[in-house]
Structures are given as C-alpha cells and as structure tokens.
N, C-alpha and C positions, 0 to 999 in steps of 0.2 A: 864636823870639826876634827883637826888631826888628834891623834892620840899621841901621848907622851910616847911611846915604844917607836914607833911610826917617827916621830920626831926625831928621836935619836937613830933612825935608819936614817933619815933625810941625810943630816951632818956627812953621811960618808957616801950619799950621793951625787952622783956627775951628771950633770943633764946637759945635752949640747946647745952652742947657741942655736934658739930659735928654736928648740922644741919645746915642745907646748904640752901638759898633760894629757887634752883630750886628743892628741896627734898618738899618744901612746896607749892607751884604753878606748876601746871603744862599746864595751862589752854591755852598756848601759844604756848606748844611744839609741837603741829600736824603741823608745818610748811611746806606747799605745794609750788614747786616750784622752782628754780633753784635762789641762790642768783647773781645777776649782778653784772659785774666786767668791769674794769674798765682798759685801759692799763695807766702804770709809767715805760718808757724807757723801759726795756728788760724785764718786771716785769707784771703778769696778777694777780691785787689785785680784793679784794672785793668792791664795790662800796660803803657801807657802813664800815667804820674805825671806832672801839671802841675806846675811847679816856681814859686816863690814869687822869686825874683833880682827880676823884671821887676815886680811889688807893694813889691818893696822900695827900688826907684830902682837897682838893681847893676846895670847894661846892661855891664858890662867892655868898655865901648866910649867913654869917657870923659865929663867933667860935665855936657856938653851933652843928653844921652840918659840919662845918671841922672835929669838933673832931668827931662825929662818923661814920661817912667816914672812916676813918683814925683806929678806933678802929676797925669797921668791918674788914677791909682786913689786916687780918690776912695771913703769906704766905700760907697756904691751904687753904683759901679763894682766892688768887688771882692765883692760879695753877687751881682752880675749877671755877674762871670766866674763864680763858683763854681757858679750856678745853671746856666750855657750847660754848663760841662764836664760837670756828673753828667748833663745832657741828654743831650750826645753818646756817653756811655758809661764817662768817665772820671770814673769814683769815685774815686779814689785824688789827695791833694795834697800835695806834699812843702814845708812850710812852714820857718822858723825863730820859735825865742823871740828876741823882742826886748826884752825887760821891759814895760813901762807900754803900750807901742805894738802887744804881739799880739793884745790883740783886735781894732782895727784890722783884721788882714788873715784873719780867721777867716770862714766860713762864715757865711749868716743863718740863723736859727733854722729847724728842721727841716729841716734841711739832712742828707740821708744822705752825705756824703763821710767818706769814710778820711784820715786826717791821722799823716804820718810827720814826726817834729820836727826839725831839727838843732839845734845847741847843745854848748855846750864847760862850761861851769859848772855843777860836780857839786852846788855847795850851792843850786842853783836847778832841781835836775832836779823836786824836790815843786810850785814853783810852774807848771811848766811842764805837768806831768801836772793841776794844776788847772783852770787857764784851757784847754789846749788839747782835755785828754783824750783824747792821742793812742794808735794800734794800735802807735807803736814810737818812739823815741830813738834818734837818731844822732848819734856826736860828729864836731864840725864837721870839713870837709878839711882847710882851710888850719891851722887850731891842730892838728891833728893830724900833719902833715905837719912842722910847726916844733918837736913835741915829739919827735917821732923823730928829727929832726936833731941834738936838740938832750941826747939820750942820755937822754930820758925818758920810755920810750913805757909806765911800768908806769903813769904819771898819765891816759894814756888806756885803759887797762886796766883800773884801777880806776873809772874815767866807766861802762864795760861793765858792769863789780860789781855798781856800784850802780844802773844801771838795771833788768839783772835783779832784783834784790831787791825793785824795784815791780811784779813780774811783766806788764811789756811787755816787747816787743821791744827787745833793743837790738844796734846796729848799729854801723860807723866808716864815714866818709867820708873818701877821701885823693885828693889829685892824684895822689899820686908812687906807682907799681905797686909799689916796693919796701917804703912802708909795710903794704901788703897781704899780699903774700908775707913776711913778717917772721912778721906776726900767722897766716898759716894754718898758717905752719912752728910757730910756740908754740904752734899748734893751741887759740886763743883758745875760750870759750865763749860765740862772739859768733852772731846768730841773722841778718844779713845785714851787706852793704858796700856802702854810695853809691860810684861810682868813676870819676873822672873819665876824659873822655877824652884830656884835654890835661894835660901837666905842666907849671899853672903855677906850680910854686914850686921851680922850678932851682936858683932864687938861696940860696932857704932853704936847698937840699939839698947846696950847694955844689959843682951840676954844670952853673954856666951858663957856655951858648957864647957866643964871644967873636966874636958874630958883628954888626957895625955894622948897625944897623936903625932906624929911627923907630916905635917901638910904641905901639899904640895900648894904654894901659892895662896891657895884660898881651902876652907871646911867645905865640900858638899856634901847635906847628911842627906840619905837615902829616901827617908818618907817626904824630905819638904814638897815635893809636887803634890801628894794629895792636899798637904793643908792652902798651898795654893790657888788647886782646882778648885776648892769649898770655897774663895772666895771672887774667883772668876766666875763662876757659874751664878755669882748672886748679885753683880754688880748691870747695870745696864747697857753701858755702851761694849764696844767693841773691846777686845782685847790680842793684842798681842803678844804673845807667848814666844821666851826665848829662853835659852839654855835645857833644850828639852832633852840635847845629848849630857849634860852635865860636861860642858868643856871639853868632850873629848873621853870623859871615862866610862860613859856610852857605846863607846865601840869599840868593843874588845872582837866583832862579829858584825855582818851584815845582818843575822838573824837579833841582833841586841836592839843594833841601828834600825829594825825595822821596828821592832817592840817598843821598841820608845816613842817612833812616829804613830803609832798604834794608840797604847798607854796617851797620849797628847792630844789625837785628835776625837778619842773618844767620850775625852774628861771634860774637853771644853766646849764651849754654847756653838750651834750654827753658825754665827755672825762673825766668829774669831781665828785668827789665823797664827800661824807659827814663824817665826822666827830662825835659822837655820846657819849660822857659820860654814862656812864652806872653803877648803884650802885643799886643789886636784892638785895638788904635785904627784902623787902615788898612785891614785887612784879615781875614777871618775864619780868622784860625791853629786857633782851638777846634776848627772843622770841619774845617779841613782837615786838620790833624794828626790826630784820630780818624780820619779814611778812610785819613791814611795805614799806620795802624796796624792798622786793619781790612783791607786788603787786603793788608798784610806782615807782621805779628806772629804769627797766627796760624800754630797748630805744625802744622808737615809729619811725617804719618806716617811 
C-alpha cells in the first residue's frame, strides 16, 4: 500500500504515456521460489491475495491519495497489474462489485487469476457472480460491522444463505474481532472470514477512545493486530487477513514492510492467508511482496 509521503511525491510526478511501473524497477523481479498456497474449499489459492482498495482510489490516507490511486489505474494499467501478479506467483485477487464500473477493474482476457468478491447487496449477488465469476463472496467489513452494531447481524447471515445457494464460497468480512467471534459462537455455515487487522469502526461499535488526535481518514491503534490474531487463531475456518501494512503507515521502510509480513504470517493458522493492497507506481510492491511471502509464508513443519 502507498504511504501518504509517497502519495504526495506521486502529485508532482510525470510518467510518460505508456510507461508502466514495473518497465521502471526491476530490482524485485528475480524472484526465487515457489509462491505458498493456501487451501478455500475445492480451490488451491495463493497465500498472499492482492487487494483491490488501491484500483479503487480507497488509499485510507485521505483525497489527495484517493485521487491518484484512482488516476493511476487506468484499464491498461490494471490489465498490467493483474498480469505482473499471476507472474509473480500470486493468483489469487480479492476484488469488490461496483455495479457498472466492475469490469473496469477485472483481469484481461485469459487471465488465470482467482477472484474473491466483497459486497453487501444480496439482490445483486446473480449480477456479481455474472460479470465477475468469482471462487467465493464475501460480505463487505464495514456494512457488516454496522449491522452487528446495529442488532442485525441475521441480514448478514442471510447475505451467507444465499451465497451458498449459488454454490460458491461464501465468506464475512469484519473490522471489529467481535463480529467474528459472535458468528463462530452461532457456529455460522460460513466457508471463510476477510479480517481486519485494525478496528476501524469503534465509532460504529460504540467503543471509541476519547483520545485527542488529528486522523488521517481513519484511527489505526497499534496493538489491534494482536487482539485480532487471538481471535483468528481460535476460529475454524480460513481466514483472510487484510490491512496487515495499516493503509500504508507500515511503510515508512522495506525493513518495516517486511516485519509486518513477518509479524502476520507468523500470528495466523497454516490454513490463512494475507490480503495485500498494492499500488507500483514508485516502486515494485508486486515483486517485492511475493518474495516477501516467499521467503515467510511458507509453512514450518
């Protein structure tokens, strides 16, 4: 994920037509190694999942880095991310539906990547499975986390239903560990969980600290990944773990960026994999995040 500082370098950069990030870095691409995968029901992913935030302009680091997120991925730009990642190993992309605008951020034609969707609207799950023809459905964190607050968590339960009923995979995505632990205590007959590593919807949950800050966008407080990990490691099925850079303020360093891939794949179960946002305009993240996962993901006997 870009970093705010980085962000505001982009702003005063020129890239010419048709140059490509990894046309300009290549410093990552000798990649050694077999990338680790991961089993999802009848499905052998990568254990590392590029996340779609950074194609959609979401940089949780405020407008200035939405927008050029958002200007960079152009659709030959994002035909030429998807094409760098299944090069480096990671077949696996965790997208969202956007209506009229997902194919926009889809793969180019003969493209072998794996596509997990998120999404909250159950009367648009048929369009979603059309256009995307994705291995699995996950309902969104943040509406999911606001419907638990909100004493309605059987309206994401039934999102679960009827995704099973299309016989894919389906999944929940929550910030908040408690939306999680609710559902494995109801012992849902959900087939995985996107889960954040940071609790950003406090406010929704009605547990935010009263603590004076200027934020950028969103609170990331420092310890939430352990209380996370404590409850990924106890639940059953898979998990998918995302924001393990914290939006970007993870990489102040390649040595930080690695420590967190470290810190993530050491916390969570065999069966679980990571989540990764990824935006080369500067730098080749594609590559260097496969080696990071190449050389820490892979399971210790």
């Amino acid at each position: 994920m870009i970093s705010a500082a980085a962000a505001m370098g982009l702003m005063g950069t020129t890239i010419a037509d048709g140059e490509l990030p990894s046309d300009r870095d290549v410093k990552f691409r000798q990649s050694s190694g077999p990338m680790p995968t991961i089993v999802l029901g009848k499905h052998i992913i990568s254990r590392l999942i590029s996340g779609c935030n950074p194609i959609l302009g979401y940089s949780y680091m405020g407008p200035f880095a939405d927008r050029a997120m958002k200007e960079y991925f152009t659709r030959e730009r994002v035909i030429r991310f998807h094409y760098d990642c299944e090069k480096a190993g990671i077949i696996t992309h965790q997208m969202s539906y956007v209506g009229n605008e997902t194919s926009h951020h889809l793969p180019g034609p003969g493209s072998g990547r794996q596509l997990i969707c998120l999404m909250s609207e159950i009367d648009k799950i048929e369009d979603a499975i059309k256009i995307i023809n994705p291995i699995g459905l996950s309902h969104h964190g943040g509406v999911t986390d606001r419907l638990f607050a909100g004493g309605k968590s059987e309206v994401v339960h039934d999102f679960v239903k009827a995704v099973r009923d299309k016989g894919i995979l389906a999944g929940v995505s929550a910030h908040n560990p408690d939306c999680i632990k609710q559902i494995a205590d109801e012992d849902w007959d959900v087939d995985f969980f996107m889960t954040c590593f940071y609790f950003l919807t406090r406010k929704i949950a009605g547990k935010a600290v009263d603590i004076p800050t200027l934020e950028i966008s969103h609170p990331f407080f420092k310890d939430d990944p352990k209380i996370m990990v404590k409850v990924i490691q106890q639940v059953k099925q898979p998990c998918l773990v995302y924001k393990i850079l914290g939006a970007g303020r993870q990489c102040s360093s390649q040595e930080m960026v690695r420590s967190a891939f470290q810190f993530a794949f050491e916390n969570i179960k065999p069966v679980d994999g990571i989540i990764v946002g990824m935006c080369p305009w500067y730098f080749d993240q594609i590559g260097a995040n496969a080696q990071y996962a190449k050389d820490l993901g892979m399971h210790k006997s």
